[in-house]
Structures are given as C-alpha cells and as structure tokens.
NUSE-259641 format. One line per field, with one value per residue (C-alpha): x, y, z; residue number from 1; residue in three letters. Coordinates in steps of 0.1 Angstrom, whole numbers, plus 5000, padded with zeros to 4 digits. Example, Ala and Ser with C-alpha at 12.3 -4.5 7.8 and 13.67 -1.06 7.14 Angstrom:
% residues 2
u = 5123:5137
v = 4955:4989
w = 5078:5071
n = 1:2
res = ALA:SER
//
This chain:
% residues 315
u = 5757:5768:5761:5792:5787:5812:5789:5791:5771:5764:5754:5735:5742:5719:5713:5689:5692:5716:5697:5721:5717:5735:5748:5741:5716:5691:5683:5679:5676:5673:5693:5693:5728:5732:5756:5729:5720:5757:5765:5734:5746:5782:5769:5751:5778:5804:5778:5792:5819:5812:5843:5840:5817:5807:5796:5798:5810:5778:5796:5809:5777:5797:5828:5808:5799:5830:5847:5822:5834:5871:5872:5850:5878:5858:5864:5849:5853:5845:5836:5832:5789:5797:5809:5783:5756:5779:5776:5740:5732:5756:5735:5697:5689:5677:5653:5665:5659:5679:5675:5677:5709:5725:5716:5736:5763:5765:5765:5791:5810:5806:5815:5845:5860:5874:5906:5897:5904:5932:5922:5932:5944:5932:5959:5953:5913:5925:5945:5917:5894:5920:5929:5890:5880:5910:5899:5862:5876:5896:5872:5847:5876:5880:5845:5842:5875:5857:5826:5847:5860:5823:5811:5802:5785:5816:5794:5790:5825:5837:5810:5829:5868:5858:5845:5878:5897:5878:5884:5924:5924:5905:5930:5959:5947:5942:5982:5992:5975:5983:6021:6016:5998:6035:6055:6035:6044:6082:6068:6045:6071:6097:6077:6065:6103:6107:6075:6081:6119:6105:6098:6060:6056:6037:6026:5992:5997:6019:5995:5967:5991:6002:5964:5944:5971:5987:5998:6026:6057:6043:6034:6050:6047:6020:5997:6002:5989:5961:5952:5951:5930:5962:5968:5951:5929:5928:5895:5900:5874:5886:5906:5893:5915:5904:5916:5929:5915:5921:5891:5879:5910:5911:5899:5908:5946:5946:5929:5959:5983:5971:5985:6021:6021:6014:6039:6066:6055:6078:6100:6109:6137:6131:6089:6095:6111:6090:6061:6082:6090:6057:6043:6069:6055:6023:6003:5978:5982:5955:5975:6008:5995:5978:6012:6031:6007:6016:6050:6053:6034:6056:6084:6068:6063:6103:6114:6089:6098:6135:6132:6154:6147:6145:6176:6170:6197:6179:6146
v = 3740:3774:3792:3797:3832:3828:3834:3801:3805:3777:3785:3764:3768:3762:3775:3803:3808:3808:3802:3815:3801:3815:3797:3797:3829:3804:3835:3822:3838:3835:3854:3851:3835:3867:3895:3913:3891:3879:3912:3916:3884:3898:3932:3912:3895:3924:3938:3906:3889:3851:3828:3804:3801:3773:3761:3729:3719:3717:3711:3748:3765:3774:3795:3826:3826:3816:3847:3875:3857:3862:3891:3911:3887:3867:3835:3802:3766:3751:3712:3681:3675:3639:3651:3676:3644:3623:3649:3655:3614:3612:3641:3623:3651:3628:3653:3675:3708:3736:3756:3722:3724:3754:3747:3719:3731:3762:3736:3716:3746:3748:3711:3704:3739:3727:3746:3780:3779:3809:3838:3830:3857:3868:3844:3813:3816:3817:3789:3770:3780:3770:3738:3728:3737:3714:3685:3688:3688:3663:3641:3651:3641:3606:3598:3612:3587:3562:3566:3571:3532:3521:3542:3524:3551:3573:3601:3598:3591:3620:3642:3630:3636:3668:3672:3661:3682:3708:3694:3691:3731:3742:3719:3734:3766:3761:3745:3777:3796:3778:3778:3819:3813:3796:3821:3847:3832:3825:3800:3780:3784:3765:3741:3729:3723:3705:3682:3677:3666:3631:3608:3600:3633:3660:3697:3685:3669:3695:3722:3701:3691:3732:3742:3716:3705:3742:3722:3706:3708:3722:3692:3660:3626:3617:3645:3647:3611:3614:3649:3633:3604:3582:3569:3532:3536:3508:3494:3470:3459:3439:3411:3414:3429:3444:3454:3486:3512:3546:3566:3604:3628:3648:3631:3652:3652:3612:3611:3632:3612:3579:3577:3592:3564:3541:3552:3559:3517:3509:3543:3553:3533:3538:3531:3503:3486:3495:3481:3446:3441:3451:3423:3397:3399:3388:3427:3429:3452:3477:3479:3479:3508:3525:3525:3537:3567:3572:3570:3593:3619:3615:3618:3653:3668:3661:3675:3708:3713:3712:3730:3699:3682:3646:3624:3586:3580:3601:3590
w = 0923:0916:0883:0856:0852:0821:0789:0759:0729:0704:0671:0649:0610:0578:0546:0556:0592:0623:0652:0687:0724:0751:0779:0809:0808:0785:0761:0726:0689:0653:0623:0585:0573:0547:0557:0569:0600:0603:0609:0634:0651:0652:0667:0695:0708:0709:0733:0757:0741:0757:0764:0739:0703:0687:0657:0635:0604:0578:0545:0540:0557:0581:0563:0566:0600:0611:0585:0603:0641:0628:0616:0646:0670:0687:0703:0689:0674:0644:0662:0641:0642:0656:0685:0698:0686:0706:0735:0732:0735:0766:0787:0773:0747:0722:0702:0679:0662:0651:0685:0707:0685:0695:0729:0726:0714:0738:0772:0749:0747:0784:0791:0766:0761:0723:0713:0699:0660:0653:0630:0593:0573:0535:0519:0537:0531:0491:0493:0515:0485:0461:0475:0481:0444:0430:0447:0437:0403:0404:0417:0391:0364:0379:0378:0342:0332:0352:0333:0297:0302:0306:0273:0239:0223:0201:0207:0245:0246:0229:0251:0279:0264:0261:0296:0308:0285:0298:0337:0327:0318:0347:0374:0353:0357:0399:0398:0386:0410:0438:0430:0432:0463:0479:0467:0482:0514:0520:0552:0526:0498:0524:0539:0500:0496:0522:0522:0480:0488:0499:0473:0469:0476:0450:0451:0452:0482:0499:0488:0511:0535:0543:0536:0558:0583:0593:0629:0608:0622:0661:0674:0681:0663:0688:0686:0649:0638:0665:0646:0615:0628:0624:0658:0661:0693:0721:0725:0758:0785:0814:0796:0767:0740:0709:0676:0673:0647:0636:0641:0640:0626:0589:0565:0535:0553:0553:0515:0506:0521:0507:0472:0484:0509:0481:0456:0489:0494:0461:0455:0487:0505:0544:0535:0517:0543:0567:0548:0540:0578:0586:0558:0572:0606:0593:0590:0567:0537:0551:0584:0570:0549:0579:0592:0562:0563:0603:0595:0567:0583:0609:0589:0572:0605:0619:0589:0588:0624:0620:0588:0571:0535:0532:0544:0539:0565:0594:0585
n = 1:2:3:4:5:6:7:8:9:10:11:12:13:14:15:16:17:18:19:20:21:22:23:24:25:26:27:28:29:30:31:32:33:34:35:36:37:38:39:40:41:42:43:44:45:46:47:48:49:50:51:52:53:54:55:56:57:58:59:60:61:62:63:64:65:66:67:68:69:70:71:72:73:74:75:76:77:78:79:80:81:82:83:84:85:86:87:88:89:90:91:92:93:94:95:96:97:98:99:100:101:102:103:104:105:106:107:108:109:110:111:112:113:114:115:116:117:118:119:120:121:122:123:124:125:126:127:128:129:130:131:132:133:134:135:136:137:138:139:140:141:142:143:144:145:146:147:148:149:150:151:152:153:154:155:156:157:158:159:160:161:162:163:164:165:166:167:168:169:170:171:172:173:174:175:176:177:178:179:180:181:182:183:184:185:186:187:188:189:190:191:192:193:194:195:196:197:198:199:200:201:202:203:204:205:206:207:208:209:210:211:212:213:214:215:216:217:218:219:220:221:222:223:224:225:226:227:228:229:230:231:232:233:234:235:236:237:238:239:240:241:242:243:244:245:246:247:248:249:250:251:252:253:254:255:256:257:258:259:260:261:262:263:264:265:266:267:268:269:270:271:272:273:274:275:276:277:278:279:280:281:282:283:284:285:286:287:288:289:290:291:292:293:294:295:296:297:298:299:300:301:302:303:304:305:306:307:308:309:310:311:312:313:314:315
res = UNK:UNK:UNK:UNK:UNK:UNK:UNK:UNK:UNK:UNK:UNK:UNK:UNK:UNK:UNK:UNK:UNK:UNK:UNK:UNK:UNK:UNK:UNK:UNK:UNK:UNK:UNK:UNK:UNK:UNK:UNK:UNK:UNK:UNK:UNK:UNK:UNK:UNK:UNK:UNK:UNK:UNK:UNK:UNK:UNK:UNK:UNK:UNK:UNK:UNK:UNK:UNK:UNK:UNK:UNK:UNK:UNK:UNK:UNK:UNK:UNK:UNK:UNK:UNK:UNK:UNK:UNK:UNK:UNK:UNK:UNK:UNK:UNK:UNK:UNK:UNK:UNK:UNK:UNK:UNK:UNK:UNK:UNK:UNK:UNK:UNK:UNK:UNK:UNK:UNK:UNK:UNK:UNK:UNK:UNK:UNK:UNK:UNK:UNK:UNK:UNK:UNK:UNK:UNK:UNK:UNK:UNK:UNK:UNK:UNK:UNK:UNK:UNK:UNK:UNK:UNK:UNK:UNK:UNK:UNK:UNK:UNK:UNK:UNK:UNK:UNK:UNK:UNK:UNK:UNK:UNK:UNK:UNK:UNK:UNK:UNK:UNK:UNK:UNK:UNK:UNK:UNK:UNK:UNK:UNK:UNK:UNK:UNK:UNK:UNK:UNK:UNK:UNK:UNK:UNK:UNK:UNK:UNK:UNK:UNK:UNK:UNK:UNK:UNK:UNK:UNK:UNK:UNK:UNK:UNK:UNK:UNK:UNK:UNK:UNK:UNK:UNK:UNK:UNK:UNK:UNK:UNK:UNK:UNK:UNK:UNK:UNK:UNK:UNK:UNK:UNK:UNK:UNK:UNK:UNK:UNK:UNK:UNK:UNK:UNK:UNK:UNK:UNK:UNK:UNK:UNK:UNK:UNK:UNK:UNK:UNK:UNK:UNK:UNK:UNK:UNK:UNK:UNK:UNK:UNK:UNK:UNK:UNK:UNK:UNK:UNK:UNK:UNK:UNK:UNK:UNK:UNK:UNK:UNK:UNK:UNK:UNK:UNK:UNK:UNK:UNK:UNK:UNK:UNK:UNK:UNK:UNK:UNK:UNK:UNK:UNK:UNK:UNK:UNK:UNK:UNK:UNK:UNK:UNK:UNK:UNK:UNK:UNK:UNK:UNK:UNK:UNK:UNK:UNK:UNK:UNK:UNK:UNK:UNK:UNK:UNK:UNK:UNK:UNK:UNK:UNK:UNK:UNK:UNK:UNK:UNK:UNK:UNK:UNK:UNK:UNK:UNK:UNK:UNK:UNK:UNK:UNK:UNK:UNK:UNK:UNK:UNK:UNK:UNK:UNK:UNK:UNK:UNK:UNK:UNK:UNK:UNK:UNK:UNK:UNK
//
C-alpha cells in the first residue's frame, strides 16, 4: 500500500508535558505544557503545517494547547478521549503510555479525519471561561444546601450559610458579567432573546446553550439532537431488536437542558402535551423526558435559525 504523504500529528496532553507524534514519518517528541515549549511545539509545526491535529479532551489540560494551535492557525481537533480509546482497541493497541498515546491519536487523525474545531475569538474564550466557572459554583452551592439540610450543629450550619452567601455573591457577580458579555455581541444578545422567549427557558441556560452549543441554529433537527447526544441510537442484530438509547453527545448541553425540559413539562403548552401523549402511549417518564429534551432543542434551533421568538402555534 502506498504511503499518505499527507502529515497528522497527535498530541498527547498532561499537566507537565505534551508529548507530539507525527504521522506517517513516525518521528516523535516531548515538550513542557508552559508557554515556553507550547510555543517550541507551535514553532515546529509551522516548519510543516500537517493536515489535521489532534488532541483530547483532559479536563481543561487541553485549553492551552489548543489557544497556542489557534492562534499560530493551524489545523486540529479537540476529540472526545473515548473515542481515540475506542480506536486504539479496534486496531489491537491495547498498551498504553503517553507517546503510544499520541501515536494513536495521530493514525486516528489519519483514519477518522474529525471536523477541524473553528478559531474562537477573545470574547467567546471569556464567555467559555465565564460560563464554566458559573457552573462549578453552582454546583459547589448545591452541595453546600445539600449538606446545610443534613447539619445539626448551629455552628456548622451557620459556617455553611455563610459559605453560600458567599457562593450567592460570587454567581451574582458572574450573571452580571455574562449579561455584558451578550451585549458585547449583537449575534449572542439576539439569539438570548430568542432562546429566553420560550417558557422553561432562563439566561443560565441560554448563556450555556450560545457558549457550549455555537452549532445552534446551522444544523438541522437531526444533526442537532445527535450533537447533543439526543438522538436514541438503534441497537439491532439480525432479528433481534433492541432498546434504543441516547449515547455519546454534550453532556454539559443536555445537563443544561434538563431542568427547562422539566419546568417546560408543566408551564409550557406544546411540551406538556407532548409529554401527556407520550405518557398515554405507555413511555416511561425517563423517555418521555429524553423526548421532551429532543424536542425542545429542536424547537431552540428552528427558532435560532429563522431568527423567530417563541410561537406556541408553530411549535
């Protein structure tokens, strides 16, 4: 078989350390993750620009590799780690290291080709960083009110009310900076309209929605709930028929949805009976909710894409 002479590399991230394979020349190298080696990294592969990069997602790792690769213009993909493990099983690479890693991930570059992630500019990394430190808190400040019901002690209770005082000012502080974050962009400022015209619908949600899910509104309804991890998947083998399940998608985009799609269940006419009919023809309340999700990000996206606020009667 004839040799790609088109150039992959694969990029395996940690705390301390990037270590590079290129494909299919087999050359191989290490870098420190500080600016310093980033910007050696970035230098080396300006010399070649290869077709494709990438690297995985390793809990925010990643952000700064992927900031020095944007800004120099180069070419790459931030994958989910799942499905390069997935890839490595499938071609018998069972060990695994950080430069069997990048190996990997350079031939899976090679194999899969995953859509290049677009260049994001100085105001949408903010409101990434924005978005990402509000729901930390938040989730900090339900597990502090979670732990305030178990308290007995007045004094550990009252540690903890001021914790989530504390918590409260800090999330109210990030609401007002992520409003001035919409109106510094008349295409975010819209689409919040829009998305917070349907009941169920907050700015905390919208601010995800616009931050994690910037395909809104570009794709259709198909694409959209597969994106999201929305779509139920057919698992079938001869005559056999399975259940179908969501699987894979955003998760953070599906956690945002969930308590909308909840409150849309009771408030929201055209949800509501779409969950009753759902109920009535015997769904479960996980699948009919499952559903109510699909449909309302469904929903979201028609209305982003034809740049219309919510109609009951059209929905």
């Amino acid at each position: 078989m004839e040799q790609s002479s088109e150039l992959f590399v694969g990029i395996d991230v940690s705390k301390h350390h990037l270590d590079v394979y290129w494909h299919p020349t087999g050359r191989s190298a290490r870098y420190t993750s500080a600016s310093q080696g980033l910007a050696e990294l970035v230098e080396q592969l300006l010399v070649e620009p290869p077709v494709l990069i990438v690297l995985e997602a390793t809990g925010g790792y990643e952000r700064a590799a992927a900031g020095a690769l944007a800004a120099a213009n180069l070419c790459f993909a931030v994958v989910n780690p799942r499905q390069t493990r997935d890839y490595a099983r499938a071609t018998g690479r069972l060990a695994k290291t950080d430069a069997i890693d990048a190996e990997v991930l350079a031939r899976f570059a090679c194999a899969v080709r995953p859509e290049p992630r677009g260049q994001r500019s100085a105001d949408q990394q903010t409101l990434d960083e924005l978005v990402r430190r509000r729901r930390q808190l938040v989730e900090l400040r339900v597990a502090e009110r979670n732990r305030l019901e178990q308290a007995r002690s007045a004094s550990v209770r009252r540690g903890i009310e001021r914790l989530i005082g504390v918590l409260d000012e800090q999330i109210g502080e990030l609401d007002v900076q992520l409003e001035q974050q919409m109106t510094s962009d008349p295409r975010w400022h819209r689409t919040k309209e829009l998305l917070t015209s349907v009941p169920g619908v907050g700015s905390g949600t919208s601010w995800t929605l616009i931050s994690c899910l910037p395909e809104l509104g570009r794709l259709n309804r198909r694409e959209i709930a597969s994106l999201v991890g929305l779509a139920p998947v057919n698992r079938d083998s001869g005559q056999w028929r399975g259940r179908r399940r969501i699987w894979g998608g955003r998760a953070l985009v599906r956690a945002a949805l969930y308590m909308p799609t909840l409150t849309a269940m009771r408030f929201n006419p055209t949800i509501r009976t779409f969950y009753q009919r759902l109920r009535q023809a015997g769904k479960t309340f996980k699948v009919a909710l499952t559903a109510c999700m699909r449909k309302l990000l469904t929903i979201l996206n028609a209305m982003v894409k034809t740049n219309t606020t919510w109609n009951p009667k059209t929905a």
